[in-house]
N, CA, C and O atoms as a DFTB+ gen file, in Angstrom:
524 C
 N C O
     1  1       0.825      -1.193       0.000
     2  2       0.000       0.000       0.000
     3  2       0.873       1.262       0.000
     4  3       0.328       2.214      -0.559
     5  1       2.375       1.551       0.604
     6  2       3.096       2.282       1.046
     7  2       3.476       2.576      -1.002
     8  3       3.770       3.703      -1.401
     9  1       3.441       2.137      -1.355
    10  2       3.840       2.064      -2.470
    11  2       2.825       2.658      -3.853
    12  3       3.201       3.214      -4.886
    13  1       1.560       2.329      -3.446
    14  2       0.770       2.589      -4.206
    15  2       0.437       4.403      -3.726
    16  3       0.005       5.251      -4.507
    17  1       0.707       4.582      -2.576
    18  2       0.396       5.934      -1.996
    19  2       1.150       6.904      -2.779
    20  3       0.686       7.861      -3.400
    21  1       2.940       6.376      -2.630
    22  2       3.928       6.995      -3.184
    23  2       3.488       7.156      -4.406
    24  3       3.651       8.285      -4.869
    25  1       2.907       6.265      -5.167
    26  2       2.950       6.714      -6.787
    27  2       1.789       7.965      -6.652
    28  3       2.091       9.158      -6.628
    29  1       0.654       7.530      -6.586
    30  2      -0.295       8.510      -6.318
    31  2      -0.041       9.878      -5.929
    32  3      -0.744      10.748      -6.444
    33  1       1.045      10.273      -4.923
    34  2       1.906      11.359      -4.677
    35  2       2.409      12.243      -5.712
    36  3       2.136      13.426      -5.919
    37  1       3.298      11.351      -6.406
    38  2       4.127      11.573      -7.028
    39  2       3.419      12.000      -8.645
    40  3       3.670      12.867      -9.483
    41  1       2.554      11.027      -8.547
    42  2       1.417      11.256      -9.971
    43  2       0.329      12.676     -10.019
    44  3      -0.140      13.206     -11.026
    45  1       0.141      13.031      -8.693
    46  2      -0.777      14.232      -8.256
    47  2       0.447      15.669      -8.755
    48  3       0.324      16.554      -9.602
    49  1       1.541      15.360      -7.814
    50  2       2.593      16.662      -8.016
    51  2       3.173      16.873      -9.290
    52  3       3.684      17.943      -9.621
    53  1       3.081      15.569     -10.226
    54  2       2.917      15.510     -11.839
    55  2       2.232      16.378     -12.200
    56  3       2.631      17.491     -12.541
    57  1       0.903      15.936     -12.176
    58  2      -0.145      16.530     -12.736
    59  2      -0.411      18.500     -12.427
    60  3      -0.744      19.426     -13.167
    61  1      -0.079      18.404     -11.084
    62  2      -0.256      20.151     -10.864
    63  2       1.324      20.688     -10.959
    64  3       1.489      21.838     -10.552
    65  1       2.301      20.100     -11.368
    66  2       3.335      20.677     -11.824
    67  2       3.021      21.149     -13.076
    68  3       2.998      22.367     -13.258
    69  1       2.733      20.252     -14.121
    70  2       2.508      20.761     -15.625
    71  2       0.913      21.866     -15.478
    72  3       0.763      22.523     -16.508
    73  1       0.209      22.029     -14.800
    74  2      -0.677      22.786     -14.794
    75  2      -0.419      24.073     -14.153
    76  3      -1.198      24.999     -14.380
    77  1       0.637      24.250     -13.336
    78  2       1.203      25.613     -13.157
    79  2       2.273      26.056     -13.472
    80  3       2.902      26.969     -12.938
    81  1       2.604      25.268     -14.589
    82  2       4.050      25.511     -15.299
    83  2       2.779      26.134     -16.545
    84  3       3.261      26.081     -17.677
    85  1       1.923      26.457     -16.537
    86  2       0.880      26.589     -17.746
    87  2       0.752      28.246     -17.130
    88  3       0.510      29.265     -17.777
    89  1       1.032      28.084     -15.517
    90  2       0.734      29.395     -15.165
    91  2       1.557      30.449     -14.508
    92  3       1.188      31.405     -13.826
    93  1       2.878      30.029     -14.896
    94  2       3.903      30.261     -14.412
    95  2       4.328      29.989     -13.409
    96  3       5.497      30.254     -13.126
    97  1       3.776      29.582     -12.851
    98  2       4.166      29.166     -11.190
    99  2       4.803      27.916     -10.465
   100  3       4.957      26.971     -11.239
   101  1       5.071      27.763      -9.615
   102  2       5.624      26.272      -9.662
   103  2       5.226      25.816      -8.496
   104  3       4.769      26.364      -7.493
   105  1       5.569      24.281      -8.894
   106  2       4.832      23.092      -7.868
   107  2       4.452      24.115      -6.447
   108  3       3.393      24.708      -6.243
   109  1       5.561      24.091      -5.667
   110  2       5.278      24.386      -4.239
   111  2       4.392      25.759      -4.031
   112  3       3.753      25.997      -3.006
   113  1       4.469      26.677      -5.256
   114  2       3.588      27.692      -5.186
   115  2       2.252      27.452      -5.401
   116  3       1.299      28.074      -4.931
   117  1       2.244      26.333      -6.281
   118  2       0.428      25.821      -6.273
   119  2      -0.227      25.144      -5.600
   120  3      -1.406      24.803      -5.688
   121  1       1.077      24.778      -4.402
   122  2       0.394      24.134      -3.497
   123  2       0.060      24.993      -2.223
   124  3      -0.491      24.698      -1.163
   125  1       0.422      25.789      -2.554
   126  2       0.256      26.753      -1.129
   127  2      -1.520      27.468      -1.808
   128  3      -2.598      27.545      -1.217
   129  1      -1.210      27.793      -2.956
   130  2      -2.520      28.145      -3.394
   131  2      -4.016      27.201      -3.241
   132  3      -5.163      27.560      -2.974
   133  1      -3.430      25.863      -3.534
   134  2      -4.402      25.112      -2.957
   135  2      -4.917      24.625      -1.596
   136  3      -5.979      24.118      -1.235
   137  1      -3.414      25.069      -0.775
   138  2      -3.664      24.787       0.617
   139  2      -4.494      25.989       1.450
   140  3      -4.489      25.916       2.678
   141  1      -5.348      27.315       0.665
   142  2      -5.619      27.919       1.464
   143  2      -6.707      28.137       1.356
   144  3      -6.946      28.977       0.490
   145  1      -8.025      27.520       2.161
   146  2      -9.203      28.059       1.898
   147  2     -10.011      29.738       1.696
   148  3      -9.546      30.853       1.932
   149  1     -11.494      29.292       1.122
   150  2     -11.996      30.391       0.696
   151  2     -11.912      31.864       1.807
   152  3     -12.069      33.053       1.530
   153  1     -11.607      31.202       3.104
   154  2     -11.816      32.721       4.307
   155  2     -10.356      32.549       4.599
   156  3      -9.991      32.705       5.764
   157  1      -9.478      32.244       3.672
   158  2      -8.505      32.518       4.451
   159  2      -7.679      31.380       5.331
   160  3      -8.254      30.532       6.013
   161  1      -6.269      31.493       5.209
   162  2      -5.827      31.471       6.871
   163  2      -4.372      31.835       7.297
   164  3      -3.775      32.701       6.657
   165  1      -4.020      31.464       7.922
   166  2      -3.136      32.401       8.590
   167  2      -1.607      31.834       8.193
   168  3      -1.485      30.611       8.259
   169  1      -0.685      32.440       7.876
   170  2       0.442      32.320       6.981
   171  2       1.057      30.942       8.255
   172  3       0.854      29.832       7.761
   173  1       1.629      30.865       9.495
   174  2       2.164      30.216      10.420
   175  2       1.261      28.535      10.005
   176  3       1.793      27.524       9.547
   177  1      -0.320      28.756      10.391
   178  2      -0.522      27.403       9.793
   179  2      -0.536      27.050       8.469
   180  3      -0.807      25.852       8.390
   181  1      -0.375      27.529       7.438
   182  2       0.019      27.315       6.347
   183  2       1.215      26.606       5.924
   184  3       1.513      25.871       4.982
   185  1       1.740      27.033       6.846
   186  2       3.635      26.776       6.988
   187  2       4.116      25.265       7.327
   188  3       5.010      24.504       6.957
   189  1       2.739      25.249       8.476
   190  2       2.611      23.453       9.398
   191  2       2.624      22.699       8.170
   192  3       3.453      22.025       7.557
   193  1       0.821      23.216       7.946
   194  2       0.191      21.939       6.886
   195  2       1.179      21.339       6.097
   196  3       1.589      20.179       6.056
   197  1       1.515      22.458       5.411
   198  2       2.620      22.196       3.971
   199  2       4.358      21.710       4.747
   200  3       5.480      21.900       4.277
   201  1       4.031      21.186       5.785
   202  2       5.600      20.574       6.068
   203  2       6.859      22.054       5.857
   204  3       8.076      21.930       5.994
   205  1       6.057      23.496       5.467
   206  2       7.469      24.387       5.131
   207  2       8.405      25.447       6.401
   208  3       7.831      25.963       7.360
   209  1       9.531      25.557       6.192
   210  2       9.827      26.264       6.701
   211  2       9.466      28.032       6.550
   212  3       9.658      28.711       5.542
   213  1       8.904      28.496       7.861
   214  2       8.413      29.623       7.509
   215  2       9.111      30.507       6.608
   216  3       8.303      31.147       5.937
   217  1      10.141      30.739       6.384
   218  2      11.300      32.101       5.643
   219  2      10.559      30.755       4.401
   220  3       9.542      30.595       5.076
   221  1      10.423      30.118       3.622
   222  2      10.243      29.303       2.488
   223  2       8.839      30.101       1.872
   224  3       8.845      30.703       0.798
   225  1       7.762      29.994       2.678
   226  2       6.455      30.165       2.818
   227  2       6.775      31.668       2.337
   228  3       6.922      31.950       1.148
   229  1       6.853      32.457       3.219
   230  2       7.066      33.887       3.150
   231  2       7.859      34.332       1.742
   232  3       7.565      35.460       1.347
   233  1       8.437      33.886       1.262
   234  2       9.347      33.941       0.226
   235  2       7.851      33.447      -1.037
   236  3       7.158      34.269      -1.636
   237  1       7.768      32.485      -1.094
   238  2       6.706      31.848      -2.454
   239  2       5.353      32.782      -2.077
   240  3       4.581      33.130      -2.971
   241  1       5.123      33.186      -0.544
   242  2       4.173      34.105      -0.849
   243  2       4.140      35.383      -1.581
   244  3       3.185      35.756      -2.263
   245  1       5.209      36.016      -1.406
   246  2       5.762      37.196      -1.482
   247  2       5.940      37.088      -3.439
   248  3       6.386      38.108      -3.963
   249  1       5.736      36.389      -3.991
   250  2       6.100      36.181      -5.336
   251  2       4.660      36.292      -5.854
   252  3       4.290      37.137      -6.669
   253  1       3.709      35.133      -5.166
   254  2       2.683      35.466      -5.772
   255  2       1.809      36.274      -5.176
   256  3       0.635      36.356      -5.535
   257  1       2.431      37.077      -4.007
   258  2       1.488      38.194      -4.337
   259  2       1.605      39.332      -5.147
   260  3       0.914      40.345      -5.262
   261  1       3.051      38.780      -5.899
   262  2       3.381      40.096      -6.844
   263  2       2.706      39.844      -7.893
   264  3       2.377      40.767      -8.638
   265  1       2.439      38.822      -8.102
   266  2       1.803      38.290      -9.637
   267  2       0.248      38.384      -9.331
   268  3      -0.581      37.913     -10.111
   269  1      -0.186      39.186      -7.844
   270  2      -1.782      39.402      -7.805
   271  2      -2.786      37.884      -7.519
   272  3      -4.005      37.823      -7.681
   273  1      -1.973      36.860      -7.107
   274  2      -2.702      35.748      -7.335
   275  2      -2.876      35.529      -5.469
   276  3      -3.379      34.462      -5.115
   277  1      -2.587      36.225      -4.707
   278  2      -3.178      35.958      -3.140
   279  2      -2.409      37.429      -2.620
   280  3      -1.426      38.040      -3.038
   281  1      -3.440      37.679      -1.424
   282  2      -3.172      38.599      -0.762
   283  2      -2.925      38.443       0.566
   284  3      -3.415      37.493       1.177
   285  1      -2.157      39.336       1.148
   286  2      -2.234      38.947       2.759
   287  2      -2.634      40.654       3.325
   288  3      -2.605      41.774       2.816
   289  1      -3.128      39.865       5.118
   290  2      -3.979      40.861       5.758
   291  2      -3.586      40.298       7.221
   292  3      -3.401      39.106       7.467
   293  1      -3.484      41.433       8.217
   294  2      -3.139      41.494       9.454
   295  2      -4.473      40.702      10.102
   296  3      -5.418      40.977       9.363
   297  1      -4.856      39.950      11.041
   298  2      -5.275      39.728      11.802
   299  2      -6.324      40.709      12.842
   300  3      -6.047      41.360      13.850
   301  1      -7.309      40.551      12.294
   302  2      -8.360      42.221      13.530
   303  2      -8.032      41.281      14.990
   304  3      -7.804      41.820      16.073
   305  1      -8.051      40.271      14.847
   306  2      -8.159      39.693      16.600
   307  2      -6.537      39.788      17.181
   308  3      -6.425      39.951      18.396
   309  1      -5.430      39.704      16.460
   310  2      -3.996      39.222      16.831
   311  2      -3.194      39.864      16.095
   312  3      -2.408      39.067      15.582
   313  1      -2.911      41.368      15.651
   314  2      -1.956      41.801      14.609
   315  2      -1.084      41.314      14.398
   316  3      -0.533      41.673      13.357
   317  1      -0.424      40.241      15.197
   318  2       0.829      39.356      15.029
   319  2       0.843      38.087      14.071
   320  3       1.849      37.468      13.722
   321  1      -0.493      37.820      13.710
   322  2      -0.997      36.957      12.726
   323  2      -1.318      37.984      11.229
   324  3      -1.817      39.093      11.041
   325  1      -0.818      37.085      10.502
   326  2      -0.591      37.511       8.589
   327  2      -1.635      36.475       8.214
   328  3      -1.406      35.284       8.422
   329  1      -3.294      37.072       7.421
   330  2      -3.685      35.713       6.888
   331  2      -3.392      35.738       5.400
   332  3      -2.941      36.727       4.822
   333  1      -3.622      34.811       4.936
   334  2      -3.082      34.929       3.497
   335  2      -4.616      34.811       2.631
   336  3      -5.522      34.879       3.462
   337  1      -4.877      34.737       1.949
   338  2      -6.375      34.808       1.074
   339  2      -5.831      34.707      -0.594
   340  3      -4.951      35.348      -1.167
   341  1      -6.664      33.722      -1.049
   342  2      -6.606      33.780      -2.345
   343  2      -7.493      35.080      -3.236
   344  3      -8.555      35.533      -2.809
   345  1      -6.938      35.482      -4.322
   346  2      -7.428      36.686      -5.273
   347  2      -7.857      36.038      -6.188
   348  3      -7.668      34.822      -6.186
   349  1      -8.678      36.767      -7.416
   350  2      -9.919      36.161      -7.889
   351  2      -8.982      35.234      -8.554
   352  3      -9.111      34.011      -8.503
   353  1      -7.577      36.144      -9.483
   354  2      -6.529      35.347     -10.366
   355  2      -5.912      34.136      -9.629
   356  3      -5.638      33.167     -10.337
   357  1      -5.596      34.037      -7.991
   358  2      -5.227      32.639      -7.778
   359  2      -6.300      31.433      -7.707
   360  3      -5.954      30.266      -7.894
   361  1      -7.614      31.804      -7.425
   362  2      -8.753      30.887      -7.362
   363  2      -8.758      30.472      -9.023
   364  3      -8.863      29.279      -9.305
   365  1      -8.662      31.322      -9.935
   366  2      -8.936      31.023     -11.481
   367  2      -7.909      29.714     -11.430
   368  3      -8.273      28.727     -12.069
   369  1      -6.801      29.654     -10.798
   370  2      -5.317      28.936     -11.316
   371  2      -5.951      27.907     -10.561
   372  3      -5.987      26.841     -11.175
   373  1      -6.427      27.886      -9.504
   374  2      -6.759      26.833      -8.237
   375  2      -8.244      25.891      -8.853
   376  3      -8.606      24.794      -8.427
   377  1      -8.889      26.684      -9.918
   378  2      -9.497      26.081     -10.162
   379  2      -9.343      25.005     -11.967
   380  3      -9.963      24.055     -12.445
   381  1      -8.425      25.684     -12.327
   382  2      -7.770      24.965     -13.690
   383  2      -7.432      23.381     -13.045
   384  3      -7.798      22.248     -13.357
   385  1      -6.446      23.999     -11.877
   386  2      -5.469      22.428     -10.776
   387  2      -7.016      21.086     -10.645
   388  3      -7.170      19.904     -10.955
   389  1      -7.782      22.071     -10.072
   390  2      -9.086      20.962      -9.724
   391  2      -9.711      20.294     -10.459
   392  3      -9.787      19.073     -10.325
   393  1     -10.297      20.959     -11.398
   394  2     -11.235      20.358     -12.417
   395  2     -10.125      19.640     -13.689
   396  3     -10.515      19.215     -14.777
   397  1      -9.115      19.647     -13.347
   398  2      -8.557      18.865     -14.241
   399  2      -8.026      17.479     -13.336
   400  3      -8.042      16.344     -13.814
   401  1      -7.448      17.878     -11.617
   402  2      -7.490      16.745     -11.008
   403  2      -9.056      16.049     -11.191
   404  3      -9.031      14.953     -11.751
   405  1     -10.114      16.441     -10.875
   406  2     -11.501      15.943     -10.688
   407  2     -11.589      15.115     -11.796
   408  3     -11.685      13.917     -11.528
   409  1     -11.582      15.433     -13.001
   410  2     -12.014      14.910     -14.682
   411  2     -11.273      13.681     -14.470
   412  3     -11.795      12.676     -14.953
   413  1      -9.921      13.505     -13.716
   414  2      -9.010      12.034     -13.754
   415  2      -9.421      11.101     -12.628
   416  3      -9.270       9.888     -12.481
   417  1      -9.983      12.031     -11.887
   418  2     -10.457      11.003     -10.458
   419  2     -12.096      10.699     -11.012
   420  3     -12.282       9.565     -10.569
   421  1     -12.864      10.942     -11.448
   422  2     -13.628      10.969     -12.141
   423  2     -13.664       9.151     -13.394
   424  3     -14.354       8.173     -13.683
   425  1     -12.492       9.764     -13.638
   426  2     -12.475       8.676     -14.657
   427  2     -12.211       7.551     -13.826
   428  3     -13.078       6.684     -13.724
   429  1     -11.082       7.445     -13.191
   430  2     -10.761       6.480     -12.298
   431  2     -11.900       5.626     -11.471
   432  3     -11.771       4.431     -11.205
   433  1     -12.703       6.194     -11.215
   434  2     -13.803       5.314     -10.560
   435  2     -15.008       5.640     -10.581
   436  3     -15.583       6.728     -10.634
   437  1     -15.463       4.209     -10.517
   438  2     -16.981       4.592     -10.840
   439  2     -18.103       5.085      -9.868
   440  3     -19.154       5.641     -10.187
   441  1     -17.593       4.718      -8.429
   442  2     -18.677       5.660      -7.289
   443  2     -17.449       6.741      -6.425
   444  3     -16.870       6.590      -5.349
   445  1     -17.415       7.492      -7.128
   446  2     -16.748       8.843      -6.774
   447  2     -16.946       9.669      -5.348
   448  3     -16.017      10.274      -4.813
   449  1     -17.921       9.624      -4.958
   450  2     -18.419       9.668      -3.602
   451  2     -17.764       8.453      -2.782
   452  3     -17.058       8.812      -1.839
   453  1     -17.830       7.702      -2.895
   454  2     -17.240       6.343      -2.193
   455  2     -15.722       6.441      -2.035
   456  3     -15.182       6.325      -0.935
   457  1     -15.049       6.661      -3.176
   458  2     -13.079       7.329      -3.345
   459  2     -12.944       8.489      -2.377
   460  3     -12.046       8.560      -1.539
   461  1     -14.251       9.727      -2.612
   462  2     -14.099      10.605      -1.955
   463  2     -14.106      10.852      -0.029
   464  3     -13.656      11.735       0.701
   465  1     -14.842       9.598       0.208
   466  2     -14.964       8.965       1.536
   467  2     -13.454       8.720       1.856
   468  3     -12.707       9.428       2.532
   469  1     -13.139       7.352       1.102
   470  2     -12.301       6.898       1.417
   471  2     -10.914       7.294       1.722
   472  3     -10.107       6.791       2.503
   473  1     -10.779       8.671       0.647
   474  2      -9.429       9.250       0.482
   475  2      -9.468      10.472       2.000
   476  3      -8.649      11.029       2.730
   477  1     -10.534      10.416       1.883
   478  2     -10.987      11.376       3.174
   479  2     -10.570      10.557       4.580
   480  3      -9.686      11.165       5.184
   481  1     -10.923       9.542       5.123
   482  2     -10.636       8.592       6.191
   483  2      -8.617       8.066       5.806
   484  3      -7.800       7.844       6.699
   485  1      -8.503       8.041       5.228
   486  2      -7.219       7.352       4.696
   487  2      -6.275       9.507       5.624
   488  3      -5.706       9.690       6.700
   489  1      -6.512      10.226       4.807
   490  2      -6.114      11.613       5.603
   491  2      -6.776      12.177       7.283
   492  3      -6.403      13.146       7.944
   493  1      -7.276      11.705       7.431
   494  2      -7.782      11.774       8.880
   495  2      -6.831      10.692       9.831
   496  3      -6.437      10.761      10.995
   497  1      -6.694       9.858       8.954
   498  2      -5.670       8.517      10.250
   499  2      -4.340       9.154       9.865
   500  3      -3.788       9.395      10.939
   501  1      -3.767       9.439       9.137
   502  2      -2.811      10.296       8.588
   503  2      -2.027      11.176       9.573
   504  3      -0.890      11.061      10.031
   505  1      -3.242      12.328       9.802
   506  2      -2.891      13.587      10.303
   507  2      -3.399      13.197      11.879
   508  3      -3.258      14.132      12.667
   509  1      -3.978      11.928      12.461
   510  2      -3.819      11.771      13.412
   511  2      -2.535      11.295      14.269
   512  3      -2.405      11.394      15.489
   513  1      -1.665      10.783      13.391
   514  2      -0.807      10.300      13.707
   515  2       0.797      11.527      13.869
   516  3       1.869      11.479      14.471
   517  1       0.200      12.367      13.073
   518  2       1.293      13.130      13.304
   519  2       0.663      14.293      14.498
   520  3       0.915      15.487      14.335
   521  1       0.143      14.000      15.247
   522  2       0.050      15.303      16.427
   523  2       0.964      14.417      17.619
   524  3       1.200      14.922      18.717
């Protein structure tokens, strides 16, 4: 199974490599774009999720916010917190990444809801294990 995961990995960071090499951007920058939901969040957990070192984060942010594709904003509750937010142009890029991952997961199986369960429980035992 350790094996089949790895490819799957490796086949995903395929796939959104050549789709933000479409948008200039690269792997680890589209993943930060995908790692940040619609309200936002805050640059430090961003940093966790994605395994990065903060000066890394801060750096790939700082690029695309020159290119207008996410913005960042102080914190009203904690000024010491930076959240980061996607702009309409990084959601456009975030949504090229999806619906072209979706169309292959899609194909791949036939009760899609059922994968979507599963891949869901498979990341929950995951991220339990690393606290």
């Amino acid at each position: 199974m350790f094996e089949e995961i790895l490819n799957l990995n490796t086949n995903f960071n395929t796939i959104v490599r050549k789709i933000s090499k479409k948008h200039h951007i690269t792997l680890s920058q589209a993943l930060i774009l995908l790692s940040i939901p619609m309200n936002g969040t805050p640059m430090s957990k961003l940093a966790f999720s994605l395994g990065l070192d903060p000066s890394t984060i801060t750096r790939n942010i700082e690029k695309l916010e020159k290119r207008n594709l996410l913005y960042r904003e102080k914190s009203t509750l904690d000024t010491r917190v930076i959240n980061v937010y996607k702009s309409n142009e990084g959601s456009k890029i975030i949504n090229d990444v999806e619906k072209t991952v979706n169309s292959i997961l899609i194909q791949s199986s036939q009760n899609t809801s059922e994968l979507k369960d599963e891949i869901q429980i498979l990341n929950w035992n995951i991220e339990k294990e690393q606290i």
